[in-house]
C-alpha positions, 0 to 999 in steps of 0.5 A: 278074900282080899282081891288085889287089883291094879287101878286101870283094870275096867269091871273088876267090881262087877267081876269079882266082888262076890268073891270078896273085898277090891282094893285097887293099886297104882301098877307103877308104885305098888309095894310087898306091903300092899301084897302081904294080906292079899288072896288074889293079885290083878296086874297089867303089864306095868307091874313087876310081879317076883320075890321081891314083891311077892315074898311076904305074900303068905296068903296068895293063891291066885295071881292074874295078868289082864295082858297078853304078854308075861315078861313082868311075871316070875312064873318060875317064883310062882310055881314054887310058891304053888300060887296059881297064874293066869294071863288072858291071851288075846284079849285085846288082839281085835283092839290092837289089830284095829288100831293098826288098821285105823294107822294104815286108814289115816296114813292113806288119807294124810300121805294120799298113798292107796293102801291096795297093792302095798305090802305089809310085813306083819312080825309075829303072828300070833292071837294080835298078829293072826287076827290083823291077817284075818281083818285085812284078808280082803284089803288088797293089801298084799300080806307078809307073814313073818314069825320064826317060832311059829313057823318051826312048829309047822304053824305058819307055812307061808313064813319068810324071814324077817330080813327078807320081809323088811326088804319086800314090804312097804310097811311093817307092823311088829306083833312080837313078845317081849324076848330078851335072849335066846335064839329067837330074841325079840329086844332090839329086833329091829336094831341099827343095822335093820334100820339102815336097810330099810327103804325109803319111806317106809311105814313102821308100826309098833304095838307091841313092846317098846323094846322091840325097836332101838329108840336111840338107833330110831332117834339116829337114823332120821336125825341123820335124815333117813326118810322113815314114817313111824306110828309108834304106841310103845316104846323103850323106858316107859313112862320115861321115854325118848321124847325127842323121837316124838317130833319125828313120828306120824302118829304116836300114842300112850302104849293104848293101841289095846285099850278098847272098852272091849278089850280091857274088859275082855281081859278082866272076864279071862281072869275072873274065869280062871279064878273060878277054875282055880276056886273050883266054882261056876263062872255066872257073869258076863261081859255083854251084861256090864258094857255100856250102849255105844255112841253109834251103833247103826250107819248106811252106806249108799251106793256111792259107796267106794273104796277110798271110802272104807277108812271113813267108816273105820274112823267113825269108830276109831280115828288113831290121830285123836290119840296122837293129838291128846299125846302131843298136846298133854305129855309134858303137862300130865305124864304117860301114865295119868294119860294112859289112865284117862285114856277116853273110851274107845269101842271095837268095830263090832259095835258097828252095825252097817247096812251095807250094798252088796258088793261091799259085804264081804270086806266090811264083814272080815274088817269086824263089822256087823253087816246087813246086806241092802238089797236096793 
C-alpha cells in the first residue's frame, strides 16, 4: 500500500507505516502524478483535493484531512469515486483555544487592560468555539455566544446575533467554517460595513479562516485610522497575503494558532483510526506512546499568588508574541510556508502539572491544567 502524506503532518510514520510505504509531499505544489499510484492520501488544509488532482488516481481508497475544516475537499467528487474520507473534527480545537487565550493574556499585559468584567463575543461555537467557552468558564470574562447554525438546531440556547454581539463585546474572536454562500455565508463575514460599526478599541481575533474577514476593508479602515487592535493567525491569499496589514496588528502569526505538538499529532491518530475502520482491522497505536517528555512539566505557586498572575503560568506554556516576533522578523526572508513548516514545538497546557492553593483550583483546572491542591 502506498500512503501518501503531506509533508507538515507530525507522526505519520510512526501511525502508519505497518500499512505500507510513506511518501511525503509539498501540500502547496502536489501534482495528479504524484496521486496516481497512490492507496491513501494525507492532506492539510493547503492542499485542493478534486478531479483535477484525483482524476487518474485509479488506485485510491482512502483520502484523510488532519483539519477541522473541508472547504479544500471535493467530497462530492469523492463519493463518486466510492473513495472513503475522513476529517479529524476537533483536533486542534484545545490548541487553537489556547492560543486565543495566551492572545487575550498578552494583550492584558501589553495594553494594562483587566480582562475580568470584559466581554468577549466568541463567533462560531463549535469543537474550537465550545472548547474556548469551556476554558474561560471561570475568567471573569463575560462570554457572548454567537452561531446561527447551532442555534437553529436548538444546540445553543444562549445565541445572539452576530450584529448584536459586536455591538455588546469588547473583543471578538471568530471560530467560523469557511462558507462561501448560502444563507449562513461566512467569506467576508466581517465585511466593510461591520467594520465601520465596530467600537473604538475593539480587540479582534481570527483563527479561523483568513477569508472570514475583508483584509483589503481591514487594511482601509485603519489606514483611515480607525482605532482597532487586531491579532490575526489567518488571512486572505495565503501564503500571498496583505503584508501591509501586518504594521497595523498586535500580534500576528503564520495560520499556527492549531499548531500544538498535540494538536497536529491528534489529527494524525483521528486519520490513522478511521483507516483502520475504513480497512476493517484494529487500531493498536497510540498517541501518548510517541510524543515526546515537555520541557517543563511541574511548577508551584505560593500563596502570592493572584489573578494578574494567571497569564504568566499560561505564558510558560505558551507566550503568542514568540510567534509574532518570528513572523515579523522572517516573513520577507523566508515566506509563510517555510515558517509554517519550521514553526518550533509548541505543547498544550495539559502538559502543566501545578501544585496549586486552593482558591486557585478550579480556575487553573478549566484553563487545561494538571492541578494539585497544596494544602499549606
Amino acid at each position: 500500500m502506498k500512503i501518501l502524506a503531506d509533508q507538515n503532518m507530525p507522526l505519520v510514520e510512526e501511525f502508519f507505516s505497518s500499512f505500507g510505504e510513506v511518501t511525503r509531499f509539498d501540500g502547496r505544489a502536489v501534482t495528479a502524478e504524484q496521486v496516481q499510484d497512490a492507496d491513501v492520501l494525507l492532506t492539510r488544509s493547503i492542499t485542493k483535493v478534486n478531479k483535477a488532482l484525483l482524476d487518474n488516481a485509479d488506485k485510491l481508497k482512502f483520502v484523510g484531512t488532519a483539519t477541522i475544516g473541508v472547504d479544500h475537499i471535493d467530497q462530492t467528487f469523492l463519493a463518486t469515486r466510492d473513495i472513503a474520507f475522513s476529517s479529524a473534527p476537533g483536533c486542534n480545537a484545545v490548541a487553537v483555544a489556547e492560543y486565543v487565550i495566551s492572545a487575550l493574556y498578552a494583550y492584558s499585559q501589553d495594553r494594562d487592560v483587566e480582562l475580568r468584567g470584559k466581554k468577549l463575543a466568541i463567533i462560531g461555537v463549535g469543537n474550537i468555539g465550545a472548547c474556548l467557552q469551556h476554558k474561560l468558564a471561570y475568567s471573569g470574562i463575560e462570554l457572548i455566544l454567537c452561531d446561527p447554525v447551532l442555534a437553529e438546531q436548538g444546540k445553543l440556547n444562549e445565541h445572539v446575533d452576530i450584529d448584536t454581539a459586536l455591538a455588546q463585546a469588547d473583543f471578538v474572536t471568530f471560530h467560523v467554517p469557511l462558507v462561501k454562500s448560502g444563507a449562513h455565508q461566512t467569506k467576508h463575514l466581517l465585511n466593510k460595513d461591520r467594520i465601520k460599526q465596530l467600537k473604538p478599541n475593539m480587540l479582534v481575533i481570527n483563527a479561523s479562516r483568513g477569508d472570514v474577514i475583508d483584509n483589503q476593508a481591514l487594511l482601509a479602515a485603519k489606514q483611515a485610522g480607525q482605532k482597532l487592535e487586531l491579532i490575526l493567525d489567518v488571512w486572505e491569499n495565503e501564503p500571498n497575503i496583505l503584508t501591509e496589514l501586518m504594521a497595523h496588528c498586535l500580534y500576528t502569526s503564520v495560520h499556527i494558532a492549531g499548531h500544538t505538538l498535540e494538536g497536529k499529532a491528534r489529527g494524525t491518530q483521528m486519520l490513522y483510526q478511521a483507516l483502520c475502520k475504513t480497512l476493517e482491522v484494529e487500531p493498536t497505536k497510540r498517541l501518548e506512546t510517541f510524543l515526546p517528555t515537555p520541557a517543563i512539566s511541574q511548577c508551584q505557586l505560593n500563596n502570592t499568588f493572584t489573578e494578574r498572575d494567571y497569564g504568566r503560568i499560561v505564558h510558560m506554556i505558551y507566550d503568542i508574541r514568540r510567534d509574532n516576533g518570528l513572523m515579523r522578523a522572517n516573513l520577507e526572508s523566508q515566506g509563510f510556508d517555510v515558517l509554517r513548516k519550521q514553526y518550533p514545538p509548541r505543547r498544550e497546557f495539559s502538559t502543566l502539572n501545578i501544585l496549586s492553593q486552593p482558591s486557585h483550583t478550579q480556575k487553573l483546572q478549566q484553563l487545561g491544567f494538571q492541578v494539585e491542591m497544596n494544602e499549606e
